[in-house]
C-alpha positions in Angstrom: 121.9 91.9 81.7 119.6 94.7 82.1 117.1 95.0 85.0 114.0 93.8 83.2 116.3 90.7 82.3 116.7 89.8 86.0 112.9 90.7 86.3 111.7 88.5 83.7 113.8 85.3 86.0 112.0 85.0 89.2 108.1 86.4 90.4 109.8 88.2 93.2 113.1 90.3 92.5 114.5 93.0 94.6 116.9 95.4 94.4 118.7 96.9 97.4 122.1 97.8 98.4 123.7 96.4 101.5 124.3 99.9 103.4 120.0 100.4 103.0 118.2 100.4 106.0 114.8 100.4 104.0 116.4 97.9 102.2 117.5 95.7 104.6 113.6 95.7 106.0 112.3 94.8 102.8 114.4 92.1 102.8 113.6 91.1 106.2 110.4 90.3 104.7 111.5 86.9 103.9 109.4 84.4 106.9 106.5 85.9 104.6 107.7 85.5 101.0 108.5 81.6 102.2 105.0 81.6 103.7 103.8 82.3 100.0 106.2 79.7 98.7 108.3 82.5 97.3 112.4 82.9 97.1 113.4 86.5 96.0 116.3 86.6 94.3 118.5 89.9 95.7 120.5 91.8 93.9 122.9 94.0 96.0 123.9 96.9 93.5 126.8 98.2 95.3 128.2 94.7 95.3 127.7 93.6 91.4 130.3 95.1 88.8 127.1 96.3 86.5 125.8 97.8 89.1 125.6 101.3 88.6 124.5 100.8 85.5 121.3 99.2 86.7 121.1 101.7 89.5 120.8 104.3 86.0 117.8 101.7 84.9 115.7 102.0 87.9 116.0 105.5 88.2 115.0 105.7 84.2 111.8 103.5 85.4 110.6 106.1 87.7 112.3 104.7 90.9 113.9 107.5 93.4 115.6 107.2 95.3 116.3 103.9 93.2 116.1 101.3 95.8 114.6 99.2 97.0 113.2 98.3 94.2 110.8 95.4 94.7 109.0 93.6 91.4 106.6 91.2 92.1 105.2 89.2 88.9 107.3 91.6 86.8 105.9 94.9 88.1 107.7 97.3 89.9 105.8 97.9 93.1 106.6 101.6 94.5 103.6 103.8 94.6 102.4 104.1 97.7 102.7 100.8 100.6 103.9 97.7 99.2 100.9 95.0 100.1 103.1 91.8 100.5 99.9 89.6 100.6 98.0 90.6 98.0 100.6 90.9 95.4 102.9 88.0 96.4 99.8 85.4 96.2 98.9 87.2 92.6 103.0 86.4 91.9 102.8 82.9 93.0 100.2 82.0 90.4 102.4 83.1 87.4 
């Protein structure tokens, strides 16, 4: 599967690896993607046997260093500070 594949499954997908400590964070975030009535689905690259080929996709997407990568409604959400609340309510109404 390629990373807009896993994208296209859920409103709220991230990508991370489990040595991150921007990733781990992110993923912290979880008491507020509930709140919003959301589960992301996490994918741990350095622990899935594709994964540095979609570690090669995310960089091709613009993403550097490549995680985390967060998508939120199927955008990729890495340009500046990621606004949880705005974005994950928009998410939660696709």
């Amino acid at each position: 599967m390629t990373v807009m594949d896993l994208v296209g499954q859920r409103p709220l997908v991230i990508f991370s690896k489990s040595n991150c400590c921007i990733c781990y964070a992110i993923k912290k975030l979880h008491v507020l993607w509930l709140r919003c009535k959301l589960s992301p689905v996490i994918h741990e690259l350095d622990e899935l046997p594709n994964g540095q080929y979609l570690e090669r996709e995310l960089v091709a997407l613009g993403r550097q260093p490549s995680v985390p990568a967060v998508f939120i409604g199927g955008t990729l959400r890495h340009k500046g500070p990621l606004k949880p609340k705005r974005e994950v309510k928009h998410a939660s109404s696709k």
